[in-house]
Backbone of each chain as ProteinMPNN parsed JSONL, in Angstrom:
{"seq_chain_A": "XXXXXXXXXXXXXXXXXXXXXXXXXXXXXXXXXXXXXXXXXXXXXXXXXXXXXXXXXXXXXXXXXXXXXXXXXXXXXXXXXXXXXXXXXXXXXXXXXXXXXXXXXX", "coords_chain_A": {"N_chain_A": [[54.389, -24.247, -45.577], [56.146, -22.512, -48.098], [56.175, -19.37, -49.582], [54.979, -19.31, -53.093], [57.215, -18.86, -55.651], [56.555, -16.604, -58.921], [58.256, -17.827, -62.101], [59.721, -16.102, -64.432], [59.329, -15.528, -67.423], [60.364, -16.8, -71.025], [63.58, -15.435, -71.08], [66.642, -13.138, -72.158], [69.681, -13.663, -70.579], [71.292, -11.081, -68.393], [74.086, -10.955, -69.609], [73.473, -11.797, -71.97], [72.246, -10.143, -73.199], [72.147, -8.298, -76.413], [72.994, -5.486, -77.641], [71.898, -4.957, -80.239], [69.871, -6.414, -80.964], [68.506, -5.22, -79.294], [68.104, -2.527, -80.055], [66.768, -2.907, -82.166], [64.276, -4.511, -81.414], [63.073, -1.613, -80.27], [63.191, -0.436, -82.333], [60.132, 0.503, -83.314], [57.115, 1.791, -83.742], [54.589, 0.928, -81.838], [56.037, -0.539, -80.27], [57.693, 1.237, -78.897], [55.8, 2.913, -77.675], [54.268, 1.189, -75.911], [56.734, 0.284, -74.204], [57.073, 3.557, -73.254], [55.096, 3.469, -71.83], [55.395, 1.433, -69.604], [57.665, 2.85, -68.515], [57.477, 4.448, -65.921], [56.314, 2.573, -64.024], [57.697, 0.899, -62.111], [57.053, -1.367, -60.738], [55.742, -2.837, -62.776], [53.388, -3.651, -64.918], [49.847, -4.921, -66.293], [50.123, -6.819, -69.158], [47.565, -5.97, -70.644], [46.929, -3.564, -69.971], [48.081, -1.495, -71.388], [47.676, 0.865, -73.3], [46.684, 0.237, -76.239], [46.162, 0.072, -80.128], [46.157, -2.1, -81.185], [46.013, -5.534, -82.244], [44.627, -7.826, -80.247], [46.701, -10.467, -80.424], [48.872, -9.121, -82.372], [49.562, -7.41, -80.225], [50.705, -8.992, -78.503], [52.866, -10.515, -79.781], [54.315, -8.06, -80.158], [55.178, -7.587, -77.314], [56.259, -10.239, -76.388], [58.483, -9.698, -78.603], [59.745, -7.336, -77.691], [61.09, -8.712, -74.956], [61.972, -10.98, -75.822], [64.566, -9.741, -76.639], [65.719, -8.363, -74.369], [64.303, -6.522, -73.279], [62.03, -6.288, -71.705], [60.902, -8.018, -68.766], [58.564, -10.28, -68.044], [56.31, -11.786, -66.088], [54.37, -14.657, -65.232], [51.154, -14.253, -63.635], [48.596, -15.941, -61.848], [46.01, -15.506, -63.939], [46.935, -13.479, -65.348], [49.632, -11.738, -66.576], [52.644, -10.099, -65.762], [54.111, -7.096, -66.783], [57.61, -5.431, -67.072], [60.0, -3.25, -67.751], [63.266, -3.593, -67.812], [64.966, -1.802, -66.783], [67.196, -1.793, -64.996], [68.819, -3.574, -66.027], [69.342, -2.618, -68.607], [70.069, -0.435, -67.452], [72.697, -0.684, -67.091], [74.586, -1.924, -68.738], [73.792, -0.138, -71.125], [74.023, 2.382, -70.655], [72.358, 5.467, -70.446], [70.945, 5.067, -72.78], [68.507, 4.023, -72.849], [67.137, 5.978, -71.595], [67.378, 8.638, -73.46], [65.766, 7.452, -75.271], [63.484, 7.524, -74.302], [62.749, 10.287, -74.098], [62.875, 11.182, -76.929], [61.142, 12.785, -79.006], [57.265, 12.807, -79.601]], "CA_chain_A": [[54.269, -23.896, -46.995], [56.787, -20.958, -48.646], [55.62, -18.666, -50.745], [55.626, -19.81, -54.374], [57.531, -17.396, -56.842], [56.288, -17.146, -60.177], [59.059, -17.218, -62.911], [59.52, -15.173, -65.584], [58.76, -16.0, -69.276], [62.264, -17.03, -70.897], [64.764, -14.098, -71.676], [68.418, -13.115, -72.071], [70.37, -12.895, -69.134], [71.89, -9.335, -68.844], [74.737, -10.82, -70.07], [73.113, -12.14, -73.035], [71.683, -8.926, -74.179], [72.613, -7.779, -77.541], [72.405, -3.936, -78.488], [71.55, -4.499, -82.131], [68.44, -6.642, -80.178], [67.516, -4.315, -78.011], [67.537, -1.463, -80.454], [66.172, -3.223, -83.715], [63.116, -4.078, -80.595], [62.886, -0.375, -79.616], [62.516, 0.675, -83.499], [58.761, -0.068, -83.758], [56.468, 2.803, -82.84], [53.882, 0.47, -80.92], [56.897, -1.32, -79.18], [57.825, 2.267, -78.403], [54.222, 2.811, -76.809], [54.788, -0.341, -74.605], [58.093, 0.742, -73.559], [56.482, 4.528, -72.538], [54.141, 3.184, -70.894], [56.142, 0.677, -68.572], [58.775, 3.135, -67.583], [56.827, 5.313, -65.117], [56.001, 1.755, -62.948], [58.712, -0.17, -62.016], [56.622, -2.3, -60.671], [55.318, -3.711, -63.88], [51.542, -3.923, -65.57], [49.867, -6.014, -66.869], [50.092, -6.492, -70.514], [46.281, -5.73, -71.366], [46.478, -2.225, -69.024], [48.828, -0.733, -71.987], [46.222, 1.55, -74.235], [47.322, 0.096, -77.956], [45.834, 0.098, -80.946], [46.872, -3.399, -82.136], [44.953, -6.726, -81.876], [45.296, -8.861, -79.007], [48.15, -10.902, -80.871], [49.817, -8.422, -82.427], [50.241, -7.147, -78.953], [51.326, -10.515, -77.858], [53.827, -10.527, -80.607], [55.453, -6.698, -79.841], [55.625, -8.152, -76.197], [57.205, -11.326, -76.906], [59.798, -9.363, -79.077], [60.537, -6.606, -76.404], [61.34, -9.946, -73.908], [63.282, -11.999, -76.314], [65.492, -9.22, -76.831], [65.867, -8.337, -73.011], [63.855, -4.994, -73.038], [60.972, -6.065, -70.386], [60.387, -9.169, -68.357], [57.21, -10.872, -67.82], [55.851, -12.854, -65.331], [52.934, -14.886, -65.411], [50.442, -14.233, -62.233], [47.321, -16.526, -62.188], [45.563, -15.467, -65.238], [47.548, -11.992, -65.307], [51.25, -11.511, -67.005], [52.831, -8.608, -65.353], [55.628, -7.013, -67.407], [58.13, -4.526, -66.409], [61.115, -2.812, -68.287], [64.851, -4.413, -67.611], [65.891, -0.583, -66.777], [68.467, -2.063, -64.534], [70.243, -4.218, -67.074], [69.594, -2.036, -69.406], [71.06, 0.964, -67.94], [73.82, -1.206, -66.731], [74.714, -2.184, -70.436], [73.804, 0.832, -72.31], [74.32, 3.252, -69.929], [71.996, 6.429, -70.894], [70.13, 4.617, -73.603], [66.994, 3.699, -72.519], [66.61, 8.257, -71.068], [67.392, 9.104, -74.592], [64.786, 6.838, -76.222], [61.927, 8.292, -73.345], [62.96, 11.314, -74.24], [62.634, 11.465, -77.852], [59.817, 13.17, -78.84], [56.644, 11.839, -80.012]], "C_chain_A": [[54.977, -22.567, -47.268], [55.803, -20.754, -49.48], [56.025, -19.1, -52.155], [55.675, -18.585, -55.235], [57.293, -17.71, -58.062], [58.186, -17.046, -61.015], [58.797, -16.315, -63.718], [59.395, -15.738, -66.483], [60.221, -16.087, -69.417], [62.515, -15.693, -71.364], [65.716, -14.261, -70.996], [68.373, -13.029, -70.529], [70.94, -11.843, -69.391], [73.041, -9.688, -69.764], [74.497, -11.656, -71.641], [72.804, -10.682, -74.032], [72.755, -8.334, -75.027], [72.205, -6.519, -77.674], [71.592, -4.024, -79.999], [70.36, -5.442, -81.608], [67.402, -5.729, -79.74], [67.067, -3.202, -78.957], [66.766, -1.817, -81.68], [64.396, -3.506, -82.78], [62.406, -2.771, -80.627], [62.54, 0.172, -81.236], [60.962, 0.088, -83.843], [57.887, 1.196, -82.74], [55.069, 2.159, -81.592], [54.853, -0.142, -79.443], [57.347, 0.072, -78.06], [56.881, 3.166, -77.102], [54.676, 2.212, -75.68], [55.479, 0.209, -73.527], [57.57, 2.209, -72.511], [56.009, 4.424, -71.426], [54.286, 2.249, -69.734], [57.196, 1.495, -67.726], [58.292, 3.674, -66.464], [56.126, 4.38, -64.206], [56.6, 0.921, -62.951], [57.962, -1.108, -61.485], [56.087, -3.211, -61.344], [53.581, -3.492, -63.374], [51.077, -4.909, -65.908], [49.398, -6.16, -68.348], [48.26, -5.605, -71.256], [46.018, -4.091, -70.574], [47.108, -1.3, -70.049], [48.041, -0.293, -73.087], [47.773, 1.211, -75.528], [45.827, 0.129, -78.67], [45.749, -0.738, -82.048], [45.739, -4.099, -81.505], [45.729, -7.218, -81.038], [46.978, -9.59, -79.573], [48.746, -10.304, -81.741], [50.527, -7.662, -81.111], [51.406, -8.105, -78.23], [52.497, -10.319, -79.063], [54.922, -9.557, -80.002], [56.343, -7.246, -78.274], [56.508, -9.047, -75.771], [58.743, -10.498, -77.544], [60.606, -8.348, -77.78], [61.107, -7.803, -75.221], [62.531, -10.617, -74.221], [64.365, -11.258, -76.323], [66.217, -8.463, -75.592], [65.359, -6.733, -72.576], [62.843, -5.318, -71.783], [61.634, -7.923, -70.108], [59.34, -9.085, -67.956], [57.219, -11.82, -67.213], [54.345, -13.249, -65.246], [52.238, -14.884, -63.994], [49.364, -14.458, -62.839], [47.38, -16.375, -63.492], [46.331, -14.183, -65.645], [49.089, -12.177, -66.31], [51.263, -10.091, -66.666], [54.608, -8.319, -66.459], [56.263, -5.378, -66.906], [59.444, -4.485, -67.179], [62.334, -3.223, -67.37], [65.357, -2.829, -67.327], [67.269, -1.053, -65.705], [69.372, -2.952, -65.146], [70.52, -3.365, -68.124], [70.539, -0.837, -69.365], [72.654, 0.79, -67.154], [74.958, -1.498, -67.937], [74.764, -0.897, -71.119], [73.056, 1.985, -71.554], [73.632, 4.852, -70.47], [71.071, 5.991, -72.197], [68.615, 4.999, -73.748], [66.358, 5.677, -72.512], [66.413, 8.881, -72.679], [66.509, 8.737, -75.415], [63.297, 7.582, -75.628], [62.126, 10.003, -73.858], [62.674, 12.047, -75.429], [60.989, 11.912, -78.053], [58.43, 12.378, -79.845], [55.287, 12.145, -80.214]], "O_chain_A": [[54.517, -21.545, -46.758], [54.927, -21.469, -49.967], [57.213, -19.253, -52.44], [54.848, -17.715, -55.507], [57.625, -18.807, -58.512], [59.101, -16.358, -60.56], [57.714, -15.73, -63.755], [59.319, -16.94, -66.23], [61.092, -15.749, -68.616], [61.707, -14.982, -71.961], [65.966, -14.898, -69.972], [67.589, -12.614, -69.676], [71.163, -11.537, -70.563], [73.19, -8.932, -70.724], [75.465, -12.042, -72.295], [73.097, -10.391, -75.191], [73.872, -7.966, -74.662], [70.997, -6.347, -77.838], [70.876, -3.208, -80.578], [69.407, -4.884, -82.152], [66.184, -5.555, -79.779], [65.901, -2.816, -78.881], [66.102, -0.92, -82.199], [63.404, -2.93, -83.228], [61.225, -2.747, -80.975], [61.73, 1.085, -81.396], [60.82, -0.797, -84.687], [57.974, 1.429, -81.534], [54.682, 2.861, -80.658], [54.594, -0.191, -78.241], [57.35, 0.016, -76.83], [57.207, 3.77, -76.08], [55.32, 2.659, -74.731], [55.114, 0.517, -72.392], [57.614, 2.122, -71.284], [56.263, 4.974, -70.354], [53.388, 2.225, -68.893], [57.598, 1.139, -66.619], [58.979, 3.156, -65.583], [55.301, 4.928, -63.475], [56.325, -0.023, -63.692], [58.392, -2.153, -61.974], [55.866, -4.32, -60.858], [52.924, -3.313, -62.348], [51.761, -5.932, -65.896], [48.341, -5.637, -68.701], [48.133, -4.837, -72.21], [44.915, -3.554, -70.67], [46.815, -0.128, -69.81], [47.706, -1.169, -73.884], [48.94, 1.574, -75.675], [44.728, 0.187, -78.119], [45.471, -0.527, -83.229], [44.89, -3.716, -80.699], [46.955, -7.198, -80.926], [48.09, -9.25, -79.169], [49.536, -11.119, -82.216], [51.724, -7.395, -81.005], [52.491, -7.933, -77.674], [53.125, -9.367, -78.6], [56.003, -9.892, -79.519], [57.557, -7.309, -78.083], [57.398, -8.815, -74.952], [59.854, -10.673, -77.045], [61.655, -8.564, -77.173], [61.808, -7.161, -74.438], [63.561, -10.847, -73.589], [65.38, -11.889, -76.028], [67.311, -7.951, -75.834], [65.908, -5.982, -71.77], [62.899, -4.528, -70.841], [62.348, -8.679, -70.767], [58.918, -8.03, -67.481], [57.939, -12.777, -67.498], [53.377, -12.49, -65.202], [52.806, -15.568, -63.143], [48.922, -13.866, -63.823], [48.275, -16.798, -64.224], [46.043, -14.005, -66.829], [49.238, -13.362, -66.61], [50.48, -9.19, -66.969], [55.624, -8.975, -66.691], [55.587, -4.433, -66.501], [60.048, -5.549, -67.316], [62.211, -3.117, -66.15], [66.469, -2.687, -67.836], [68.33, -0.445, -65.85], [70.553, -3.064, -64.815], [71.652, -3.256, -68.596], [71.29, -0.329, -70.197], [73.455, 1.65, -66.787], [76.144, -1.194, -67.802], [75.808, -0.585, -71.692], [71.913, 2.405, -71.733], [74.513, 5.548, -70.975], [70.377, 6.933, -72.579], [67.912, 5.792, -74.373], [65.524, 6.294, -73.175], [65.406, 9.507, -73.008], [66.271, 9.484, -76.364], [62.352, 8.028, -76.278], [61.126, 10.717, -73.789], [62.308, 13.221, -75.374], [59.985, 11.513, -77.464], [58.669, 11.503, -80.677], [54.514, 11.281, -80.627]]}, "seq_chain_B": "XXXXXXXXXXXXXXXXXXXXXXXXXXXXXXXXXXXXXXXXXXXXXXXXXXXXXXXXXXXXXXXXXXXXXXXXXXXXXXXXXXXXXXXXXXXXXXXXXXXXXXXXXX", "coords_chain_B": {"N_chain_B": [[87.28, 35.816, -105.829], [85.375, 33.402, -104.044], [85.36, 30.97, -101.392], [84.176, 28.205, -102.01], [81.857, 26.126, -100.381], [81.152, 22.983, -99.986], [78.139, 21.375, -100.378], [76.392, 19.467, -98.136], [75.411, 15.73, -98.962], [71.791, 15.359, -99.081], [69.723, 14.907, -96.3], [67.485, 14.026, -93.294], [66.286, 17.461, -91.609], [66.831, 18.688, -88.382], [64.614, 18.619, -86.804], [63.781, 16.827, -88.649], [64.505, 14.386, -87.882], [63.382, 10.981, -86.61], [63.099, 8.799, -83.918], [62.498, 6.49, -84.351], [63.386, 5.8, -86.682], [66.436, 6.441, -86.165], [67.028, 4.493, -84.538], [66.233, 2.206, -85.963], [68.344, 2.287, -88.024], [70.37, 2.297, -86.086], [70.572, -0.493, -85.583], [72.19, -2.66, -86.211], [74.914, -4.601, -87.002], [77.339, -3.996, -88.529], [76.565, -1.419, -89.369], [76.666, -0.227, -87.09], [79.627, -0.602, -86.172], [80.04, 1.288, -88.023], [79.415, 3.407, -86.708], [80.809, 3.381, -84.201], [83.653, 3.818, -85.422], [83.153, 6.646, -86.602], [82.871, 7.968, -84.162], [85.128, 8.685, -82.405], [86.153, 11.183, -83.932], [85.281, 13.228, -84.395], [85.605, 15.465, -86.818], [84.871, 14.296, -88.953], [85.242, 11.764, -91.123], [86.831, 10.161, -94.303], [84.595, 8.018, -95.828], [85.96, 5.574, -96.675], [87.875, 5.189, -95.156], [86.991, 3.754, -93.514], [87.181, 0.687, -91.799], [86.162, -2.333, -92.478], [84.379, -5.309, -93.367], [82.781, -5.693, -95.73], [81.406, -5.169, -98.865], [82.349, -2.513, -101.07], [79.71, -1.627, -102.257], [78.01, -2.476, -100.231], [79.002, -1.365, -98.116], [78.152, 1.369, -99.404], [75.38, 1.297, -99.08], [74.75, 1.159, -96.255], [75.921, 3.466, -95.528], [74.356, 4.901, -96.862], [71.885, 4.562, -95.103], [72.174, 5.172, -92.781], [73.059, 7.706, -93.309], [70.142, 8.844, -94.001], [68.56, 8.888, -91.766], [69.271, 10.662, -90.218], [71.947, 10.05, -88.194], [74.333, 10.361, -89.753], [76.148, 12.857, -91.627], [76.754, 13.935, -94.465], [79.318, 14.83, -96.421], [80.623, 15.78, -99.796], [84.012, 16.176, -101.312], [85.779, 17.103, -103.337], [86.508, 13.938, -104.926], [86.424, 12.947, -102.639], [84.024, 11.424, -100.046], [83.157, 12.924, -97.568], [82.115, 11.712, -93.959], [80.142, 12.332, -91.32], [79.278, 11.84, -87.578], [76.232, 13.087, -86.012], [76.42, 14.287, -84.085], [75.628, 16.503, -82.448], [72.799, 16.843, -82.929], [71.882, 14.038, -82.454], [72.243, 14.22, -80.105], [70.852, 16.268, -78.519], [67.877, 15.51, -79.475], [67.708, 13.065, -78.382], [69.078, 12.553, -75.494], [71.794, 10.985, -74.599], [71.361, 8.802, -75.761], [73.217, 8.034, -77.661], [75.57, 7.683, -76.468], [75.232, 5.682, -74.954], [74.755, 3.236, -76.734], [77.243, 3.637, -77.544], [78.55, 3.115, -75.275], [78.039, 0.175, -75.209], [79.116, -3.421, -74.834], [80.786, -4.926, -77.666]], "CA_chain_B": [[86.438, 34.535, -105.504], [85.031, 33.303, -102.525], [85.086, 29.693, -101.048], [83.254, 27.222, -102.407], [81.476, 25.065, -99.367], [80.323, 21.999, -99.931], [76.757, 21.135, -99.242], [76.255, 18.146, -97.408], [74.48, 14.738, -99.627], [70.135, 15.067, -98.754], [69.434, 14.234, -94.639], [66.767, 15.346, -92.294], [67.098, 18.392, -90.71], [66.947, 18.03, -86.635], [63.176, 18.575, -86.514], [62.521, 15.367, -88.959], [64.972, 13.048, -87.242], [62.625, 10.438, -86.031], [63.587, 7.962, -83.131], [61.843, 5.089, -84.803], [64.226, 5.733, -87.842], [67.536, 6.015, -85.891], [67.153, 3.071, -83.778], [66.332, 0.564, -86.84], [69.577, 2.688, -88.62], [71.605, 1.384, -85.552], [70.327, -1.722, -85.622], [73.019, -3.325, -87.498], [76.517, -4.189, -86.448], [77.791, -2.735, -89.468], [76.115, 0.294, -88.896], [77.602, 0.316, -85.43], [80.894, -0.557, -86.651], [80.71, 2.795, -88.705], [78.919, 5.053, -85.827], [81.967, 3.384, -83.618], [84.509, 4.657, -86.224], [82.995, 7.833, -86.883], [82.443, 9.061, -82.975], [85.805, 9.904, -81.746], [86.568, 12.232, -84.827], [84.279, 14.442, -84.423], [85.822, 16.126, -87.743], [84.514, 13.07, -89.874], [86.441, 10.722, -91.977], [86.468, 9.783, -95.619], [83.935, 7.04, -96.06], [86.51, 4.293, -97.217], [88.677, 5.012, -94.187], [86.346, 2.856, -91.951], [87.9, -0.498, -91.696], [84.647, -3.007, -92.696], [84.58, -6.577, -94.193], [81.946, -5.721, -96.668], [81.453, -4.673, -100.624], [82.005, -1.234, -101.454], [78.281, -1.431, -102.441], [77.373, -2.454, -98.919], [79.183, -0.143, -97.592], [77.392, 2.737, -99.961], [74.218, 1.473, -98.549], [74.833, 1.175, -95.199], [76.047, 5.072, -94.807], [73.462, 5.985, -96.984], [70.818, 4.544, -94.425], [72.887, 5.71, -91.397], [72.502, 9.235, -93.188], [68.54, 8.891, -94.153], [67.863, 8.08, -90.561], [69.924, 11.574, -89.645], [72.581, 9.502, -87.622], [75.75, 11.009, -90.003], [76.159, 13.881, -92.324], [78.187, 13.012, -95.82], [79.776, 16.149, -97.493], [81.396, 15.014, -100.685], [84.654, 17.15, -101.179], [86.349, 16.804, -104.479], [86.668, 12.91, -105.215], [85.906, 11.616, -101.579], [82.982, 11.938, -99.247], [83.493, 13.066, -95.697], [80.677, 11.732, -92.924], [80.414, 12.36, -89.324], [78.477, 11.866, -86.611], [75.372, 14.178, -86.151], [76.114, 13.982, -82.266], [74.853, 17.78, -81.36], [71.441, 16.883, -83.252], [71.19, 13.043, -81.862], [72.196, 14.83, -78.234], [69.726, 17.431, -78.305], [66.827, 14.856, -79.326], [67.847, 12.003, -77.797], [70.199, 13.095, -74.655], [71.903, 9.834, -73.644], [70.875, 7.656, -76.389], [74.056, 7.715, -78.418], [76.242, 7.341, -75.459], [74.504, 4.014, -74.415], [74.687, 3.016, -77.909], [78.617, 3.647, -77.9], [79.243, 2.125, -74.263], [77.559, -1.092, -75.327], [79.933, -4.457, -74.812], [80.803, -5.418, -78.547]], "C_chain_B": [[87.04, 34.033, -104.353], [85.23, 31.608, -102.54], [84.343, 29.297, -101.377], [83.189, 26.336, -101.382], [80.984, 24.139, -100.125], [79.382, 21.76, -99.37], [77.014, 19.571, -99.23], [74.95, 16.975, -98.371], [72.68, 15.25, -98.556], [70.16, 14.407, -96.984], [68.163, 15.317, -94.0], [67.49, 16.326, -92.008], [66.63, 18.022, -89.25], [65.87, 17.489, -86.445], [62.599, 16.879, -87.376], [63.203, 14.506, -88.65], [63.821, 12.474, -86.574], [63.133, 9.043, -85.641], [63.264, 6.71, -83.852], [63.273, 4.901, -86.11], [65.687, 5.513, -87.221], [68.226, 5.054, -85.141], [67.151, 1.627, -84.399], [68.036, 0.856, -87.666], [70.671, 2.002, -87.705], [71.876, 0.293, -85.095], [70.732, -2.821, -85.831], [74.298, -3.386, -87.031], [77.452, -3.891, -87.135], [78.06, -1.875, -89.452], [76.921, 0.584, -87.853], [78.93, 0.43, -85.934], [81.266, 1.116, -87.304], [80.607, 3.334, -87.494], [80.402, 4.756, -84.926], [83.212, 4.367, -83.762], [84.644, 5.977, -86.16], [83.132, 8.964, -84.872], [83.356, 9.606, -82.632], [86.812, 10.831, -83.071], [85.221, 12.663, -85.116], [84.447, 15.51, -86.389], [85.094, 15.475, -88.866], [85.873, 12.874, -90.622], [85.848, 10.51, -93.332], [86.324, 8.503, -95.305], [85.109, 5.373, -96.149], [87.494, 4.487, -96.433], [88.231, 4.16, -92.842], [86.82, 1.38, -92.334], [86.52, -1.737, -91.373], [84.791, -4.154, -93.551], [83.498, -6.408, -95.285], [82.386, -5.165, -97.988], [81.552, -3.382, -100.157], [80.659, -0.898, -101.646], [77.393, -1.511, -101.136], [77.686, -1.652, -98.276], [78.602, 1.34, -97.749], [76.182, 2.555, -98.7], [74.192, 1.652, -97.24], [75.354, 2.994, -94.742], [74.912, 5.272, -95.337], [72.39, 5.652, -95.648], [70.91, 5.31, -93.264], [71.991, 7.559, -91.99], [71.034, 10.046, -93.563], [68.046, 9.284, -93.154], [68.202, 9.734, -90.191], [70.934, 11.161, -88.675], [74.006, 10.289, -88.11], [75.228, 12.103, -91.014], [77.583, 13.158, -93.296], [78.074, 14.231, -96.702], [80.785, 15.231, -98.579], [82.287, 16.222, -100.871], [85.948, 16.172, -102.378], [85.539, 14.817, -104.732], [85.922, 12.173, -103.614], [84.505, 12.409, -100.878], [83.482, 11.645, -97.461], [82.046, 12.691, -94.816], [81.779, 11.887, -91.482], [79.506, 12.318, -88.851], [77.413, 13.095, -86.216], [75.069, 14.355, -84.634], [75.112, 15.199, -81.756], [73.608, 17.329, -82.087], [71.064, 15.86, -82.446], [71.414, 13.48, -80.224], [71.329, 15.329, -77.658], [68.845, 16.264, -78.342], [66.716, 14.016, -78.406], [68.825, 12.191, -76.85], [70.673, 11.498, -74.447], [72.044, 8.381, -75.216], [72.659, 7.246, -77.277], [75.386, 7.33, -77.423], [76.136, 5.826, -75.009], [75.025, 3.238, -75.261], [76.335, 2.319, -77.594], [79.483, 2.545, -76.336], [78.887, 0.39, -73.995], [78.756, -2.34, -75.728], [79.62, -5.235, -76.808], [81.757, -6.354, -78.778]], "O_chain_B": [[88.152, 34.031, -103.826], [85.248, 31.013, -103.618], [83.324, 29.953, -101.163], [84.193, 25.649, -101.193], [80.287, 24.526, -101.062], [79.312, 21.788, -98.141], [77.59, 18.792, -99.991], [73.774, 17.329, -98.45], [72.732, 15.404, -97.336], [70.736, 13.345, -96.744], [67.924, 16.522, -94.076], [68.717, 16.419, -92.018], [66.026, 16.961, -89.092], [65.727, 16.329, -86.059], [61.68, 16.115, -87.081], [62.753, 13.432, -89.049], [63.142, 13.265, -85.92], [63.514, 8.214, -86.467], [64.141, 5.85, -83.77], [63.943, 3.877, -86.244], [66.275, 4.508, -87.622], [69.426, 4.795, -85.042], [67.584, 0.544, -84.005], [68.809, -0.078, -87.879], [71.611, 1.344, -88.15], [72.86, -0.074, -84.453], [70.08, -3.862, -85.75], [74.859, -2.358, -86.651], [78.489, -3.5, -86.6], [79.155, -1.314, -89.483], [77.731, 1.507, -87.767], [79.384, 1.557, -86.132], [82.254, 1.837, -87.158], [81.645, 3.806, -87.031], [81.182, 5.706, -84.859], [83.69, 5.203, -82.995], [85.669, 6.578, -85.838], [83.378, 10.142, -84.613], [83.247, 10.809, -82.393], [88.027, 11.014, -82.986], [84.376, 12.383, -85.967], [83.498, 16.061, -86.946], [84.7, 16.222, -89.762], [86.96, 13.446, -90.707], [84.644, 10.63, -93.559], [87.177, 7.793, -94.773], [84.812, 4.295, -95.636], [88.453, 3.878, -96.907], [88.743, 3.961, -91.74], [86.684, 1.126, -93.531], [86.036, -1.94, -90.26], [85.405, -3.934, -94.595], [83.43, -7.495, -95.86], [83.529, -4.761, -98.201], [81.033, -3.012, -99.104], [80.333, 0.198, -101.192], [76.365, -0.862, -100.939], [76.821, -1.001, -97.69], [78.511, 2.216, -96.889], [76.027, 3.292, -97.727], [73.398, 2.548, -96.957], [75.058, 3.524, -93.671], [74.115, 5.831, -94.584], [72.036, 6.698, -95.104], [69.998, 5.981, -92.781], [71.066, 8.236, -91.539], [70.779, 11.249, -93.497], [67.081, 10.04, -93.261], [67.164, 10.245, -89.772], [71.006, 12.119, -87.905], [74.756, 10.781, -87.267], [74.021, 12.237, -91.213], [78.59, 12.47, -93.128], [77.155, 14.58, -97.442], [81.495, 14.275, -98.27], [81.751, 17.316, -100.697], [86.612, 15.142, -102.261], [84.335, 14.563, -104.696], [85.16, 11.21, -103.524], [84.083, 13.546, -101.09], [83.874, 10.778, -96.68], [81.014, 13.335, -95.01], [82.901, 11.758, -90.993], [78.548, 12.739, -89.501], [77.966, 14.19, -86.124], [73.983, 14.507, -84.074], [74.159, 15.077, -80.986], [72.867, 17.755, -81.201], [70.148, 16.098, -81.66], [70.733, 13.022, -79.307], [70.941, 15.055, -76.522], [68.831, 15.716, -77.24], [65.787, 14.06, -77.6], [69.886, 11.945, -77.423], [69.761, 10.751, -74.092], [72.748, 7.381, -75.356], [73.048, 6.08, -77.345], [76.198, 6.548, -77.917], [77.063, 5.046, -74.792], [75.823, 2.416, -74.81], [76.649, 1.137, -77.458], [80.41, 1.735, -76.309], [79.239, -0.367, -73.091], [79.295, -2.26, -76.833], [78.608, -5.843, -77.156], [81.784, -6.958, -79.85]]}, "name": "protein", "num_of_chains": 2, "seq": "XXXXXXXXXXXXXXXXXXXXXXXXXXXXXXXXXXXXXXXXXXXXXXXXXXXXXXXXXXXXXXXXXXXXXXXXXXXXXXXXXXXXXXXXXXXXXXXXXXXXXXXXXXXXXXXXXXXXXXXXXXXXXXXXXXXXXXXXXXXXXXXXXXXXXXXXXXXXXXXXXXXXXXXXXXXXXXXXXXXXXXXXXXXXXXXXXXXXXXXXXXXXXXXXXXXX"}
């Protein structure tokens, strides 16, 4: 028996990702939250560990949009979804981006 | 008699640029299209020198939002209006971010 790998939830491939995606994503001050709060564990969280202020599915919504637009991926474990910021497509693509957005103040 | 400067059309100043605002401002491939235009003349350009398939009216709106957000600066000087890029402010806040922005595959 191998090990079974979960997939990921659907999203772009790197070479799908759109800038005017990624940043029309990134303008939302909860999505912004999210984002904060994922960069500092590359290993990914799991969506319900991220202190918001939204309802369950508005969370689920922000999440979903950061994904579709290729800002995190998510994988589903058991009952869990772990998600984790695309910083390597991203800062493959838009090279200094992502530092400048963590950076802004807040 | 002394020089008459032109003041610059209504924009934040550095302190109320807010990331949430200049990320939905470049949200737009419009928008980009200008910030494109505008980055390597640093001096700025008269408005109707950016090369854009839209109305004159879309075009108004689209700088003005750019310069709401604090993204350009628009001095009007006689008959035309000069914008430019507000790089040393979006540098300082955002180190990186406008760089990303600009090295993004369009």
């Amino acid at each position: 028996m191998g090990t079974i790998e979960a997939a990921p939830l659907p999203q772009p491939s790197r070479a799908e990702i759109r800038i005017e995606a990624v940043l029309a994503a990134l303008a939302d001050p909860v999505r912004l939250d999210i984002v904060r709060a994922l960069a500092p564990r590359p290993d990914g969280i799991a969506c319900g560990e991220v202190a918001l202020t939204v309802s369950p599915s508005t969370r689920t919504h922000h999440l979903r949009t950061l994904r579709e637009a290729g800002v995190i991926s998510t994988i589903p474990l058991g009952t869990r979804k772990i998600s984790q910021l695309r910083r390597a497509d991203l800062d493959a693509l838009f090279p200094g981006l992502l530092d400048g957005v963590l950076a802004a103040p807040h």
